[in-house]
C-alpha positions as CSV (number, residue, x, y, z in Angstrom):
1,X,124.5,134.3,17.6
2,X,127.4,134.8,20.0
3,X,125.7,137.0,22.0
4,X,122.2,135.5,22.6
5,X,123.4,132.4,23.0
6,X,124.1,132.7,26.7
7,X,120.3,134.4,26.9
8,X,119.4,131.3,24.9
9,X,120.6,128.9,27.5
10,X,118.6,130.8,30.7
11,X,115.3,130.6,28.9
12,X,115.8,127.5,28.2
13,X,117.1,126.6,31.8
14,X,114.2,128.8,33.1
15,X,111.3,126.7,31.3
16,X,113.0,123.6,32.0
17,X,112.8,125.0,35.7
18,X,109.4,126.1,35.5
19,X,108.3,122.8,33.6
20,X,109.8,120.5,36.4
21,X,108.3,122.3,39.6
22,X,104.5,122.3,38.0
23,X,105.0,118.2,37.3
24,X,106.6,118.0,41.2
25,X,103.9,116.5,43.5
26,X,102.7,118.8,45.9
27,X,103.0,118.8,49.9
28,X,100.0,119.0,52.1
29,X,101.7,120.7,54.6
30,X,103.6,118.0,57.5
31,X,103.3,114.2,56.6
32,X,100.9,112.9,59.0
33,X,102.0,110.1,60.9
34,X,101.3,106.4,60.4
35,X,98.6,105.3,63.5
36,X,100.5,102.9,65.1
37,X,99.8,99.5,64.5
38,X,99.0,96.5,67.1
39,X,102.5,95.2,67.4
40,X,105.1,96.0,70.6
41,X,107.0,98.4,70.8
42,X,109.1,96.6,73.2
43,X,109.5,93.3,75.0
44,X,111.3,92.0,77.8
45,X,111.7,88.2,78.9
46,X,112.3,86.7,82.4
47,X,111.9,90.1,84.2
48,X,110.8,91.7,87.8
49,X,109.6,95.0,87.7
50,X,109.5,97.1,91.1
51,X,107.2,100.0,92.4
52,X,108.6,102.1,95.2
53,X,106.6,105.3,97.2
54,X,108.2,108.6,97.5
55,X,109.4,106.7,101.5
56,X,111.7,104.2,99.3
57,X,109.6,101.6,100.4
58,X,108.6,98.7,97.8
59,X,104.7,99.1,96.9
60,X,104.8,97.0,94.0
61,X,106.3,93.9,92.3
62,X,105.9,92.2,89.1
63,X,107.3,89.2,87.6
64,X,106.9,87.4,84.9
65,X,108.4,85.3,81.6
66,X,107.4,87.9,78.7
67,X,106.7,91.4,78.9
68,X,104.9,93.1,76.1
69,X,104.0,96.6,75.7
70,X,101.4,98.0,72.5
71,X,101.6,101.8,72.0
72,X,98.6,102.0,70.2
73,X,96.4,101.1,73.4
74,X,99.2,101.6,75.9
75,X,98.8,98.5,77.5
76,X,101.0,95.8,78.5
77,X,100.5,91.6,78.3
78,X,102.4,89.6,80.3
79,X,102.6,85.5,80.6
80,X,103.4,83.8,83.9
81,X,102.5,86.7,86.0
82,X,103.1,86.9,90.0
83,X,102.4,90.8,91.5
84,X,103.3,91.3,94.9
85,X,101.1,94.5,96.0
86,X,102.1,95.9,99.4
87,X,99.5,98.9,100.8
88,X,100.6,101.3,103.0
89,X,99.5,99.6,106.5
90,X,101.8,96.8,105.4
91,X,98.9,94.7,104.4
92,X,100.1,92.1,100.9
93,X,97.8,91.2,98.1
94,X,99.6,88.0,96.1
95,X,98.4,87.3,92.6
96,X,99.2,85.7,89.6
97,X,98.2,83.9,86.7
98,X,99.3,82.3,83.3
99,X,98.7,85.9,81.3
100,X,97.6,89.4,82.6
101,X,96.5,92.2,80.7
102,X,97.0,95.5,82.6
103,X,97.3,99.2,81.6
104,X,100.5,101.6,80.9
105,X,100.5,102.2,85.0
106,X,99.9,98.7,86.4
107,X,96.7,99.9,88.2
108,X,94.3,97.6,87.0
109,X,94.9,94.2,85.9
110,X,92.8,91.6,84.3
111,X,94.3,87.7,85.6
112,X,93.5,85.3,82.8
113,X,93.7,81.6,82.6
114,X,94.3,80.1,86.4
115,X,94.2,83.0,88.5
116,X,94.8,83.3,92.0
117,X,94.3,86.1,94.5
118,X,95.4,85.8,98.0
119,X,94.6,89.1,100.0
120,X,96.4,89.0,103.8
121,X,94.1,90.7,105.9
122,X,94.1,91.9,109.6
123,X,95.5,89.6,111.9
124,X,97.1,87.2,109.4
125,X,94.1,86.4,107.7
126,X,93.8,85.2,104.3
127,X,91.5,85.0,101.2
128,X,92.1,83.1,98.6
129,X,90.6,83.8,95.1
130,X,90.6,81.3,92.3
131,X,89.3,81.5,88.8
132,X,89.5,81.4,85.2
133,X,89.1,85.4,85.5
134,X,89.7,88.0,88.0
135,X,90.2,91.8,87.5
136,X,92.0,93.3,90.1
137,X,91.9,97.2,91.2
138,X,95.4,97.6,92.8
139,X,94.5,101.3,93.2
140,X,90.8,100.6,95.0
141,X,92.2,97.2,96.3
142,X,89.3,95.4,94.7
143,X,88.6,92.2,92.7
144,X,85.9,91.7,90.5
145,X,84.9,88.4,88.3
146,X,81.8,87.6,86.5
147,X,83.0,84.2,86.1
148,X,83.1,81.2,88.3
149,X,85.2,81.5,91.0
150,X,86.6,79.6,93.9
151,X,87.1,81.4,97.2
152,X,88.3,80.2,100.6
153,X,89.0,81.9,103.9
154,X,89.5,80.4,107.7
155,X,86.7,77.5,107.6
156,X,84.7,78.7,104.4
157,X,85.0,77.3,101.0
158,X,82.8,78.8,98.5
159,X,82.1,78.3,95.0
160,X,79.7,81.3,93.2
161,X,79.1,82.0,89.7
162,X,81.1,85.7,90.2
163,X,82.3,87.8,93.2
164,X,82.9,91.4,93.9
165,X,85.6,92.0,96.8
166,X,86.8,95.0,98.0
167,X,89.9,94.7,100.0
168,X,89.4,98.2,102.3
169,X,86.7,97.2,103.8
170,X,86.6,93.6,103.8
171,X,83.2,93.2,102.4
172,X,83.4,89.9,99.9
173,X,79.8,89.8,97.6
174,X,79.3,86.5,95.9
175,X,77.1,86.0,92.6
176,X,74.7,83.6,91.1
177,X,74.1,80.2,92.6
178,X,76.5,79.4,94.7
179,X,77.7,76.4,97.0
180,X,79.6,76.7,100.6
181,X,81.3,74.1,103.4
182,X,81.7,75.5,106.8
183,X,84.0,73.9,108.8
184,X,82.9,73.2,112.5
185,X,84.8,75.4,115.1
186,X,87.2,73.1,116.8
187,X,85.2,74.1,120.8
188,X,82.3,71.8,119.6
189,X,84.3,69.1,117.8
């Protein structure tokens, strides 16, 4: 009994062995990862972000009082918005709004809830764009809004049920019914 006791103990280690590896649950290979949920990944409060070209010059600005970022769609809310947008011939596009919705590069921006669009053009002229909804292309330098909006430039101010604007070349397209006050130039006054 001396002797087969240590050959005993193996097969009775080995079937234990055997017995625990065919009751073990089986891997499918690598654990696929959880899709990422709707919640931010990060968040930042009372911050300016800034956008500079390959010159060091500023391009971009954007400040705000909460900054939230979701993986999942790789966009980015943020509440109290004001973007400073400066083009390359100098030429500044002001917006802001009480919450913008924008992609992971800050190309395209959707101004929610009191927005406000002013576009400096040649000469020191100015358009302003109000409305409850404005989607800006800082890439194209347009503004689009199927919403009601409220628009004024030197001796115009126009109402419309939407507009389409694109900055480049100055070409402003109003929709729906719309109303408009021209001021008188100041020679026939």
């Amino acid at each position: 009994l001396a002797a087969y006791l240590p050959l005993l103990l193996m097969t009775l280690l080995a079937s234990f062995t055997w017995w625990l590896v065919k009751n073990s649950p089986v891997t499918s290979g690598e654990a696929a990862a959880p899709a990422p949920r709707h919640e931010p990944d990060y968040t930042m409060t009372q911050f300016a972000l800034e956008r500079f070209d390959a010159a060091g010059r500023l391009t971009l600005r954007i400040e705000g009082a909460t900054l939230r970022h979701y993986p999942d769609t790789d966009r980015v809310e943020v509440d109290d918005v004001r973007i400073r947008s400066i083009a390359p011939d100098g030429r500044v596009t002001l917006a802001s709004a009480k919450r913008a919705l924008s992609n992971g590069d800050a190309s395209e921006l959707q101004l929610i809830g009191g927005a406000r669009v002013t576009s400096q053009g040649v000469a020191g002229r100015t358009l302003e764009m109000d409305g409850e909804f404005l989607q800006a292309d800082l890439i194209a330098e347009r503004v689009h809004s199927p919403l009601p909006v409220h628009v004024q430039a030197e001796g115009a101010d126009l109402h419309a049920a939407g507009l389409d604007y694109d900055q480049g070349s100055r070409r402003l397209v109003l929709k729906g019914p719309m109303r408009a006050v021209f001021d008188q130039p100041a020679a026939r006054r």
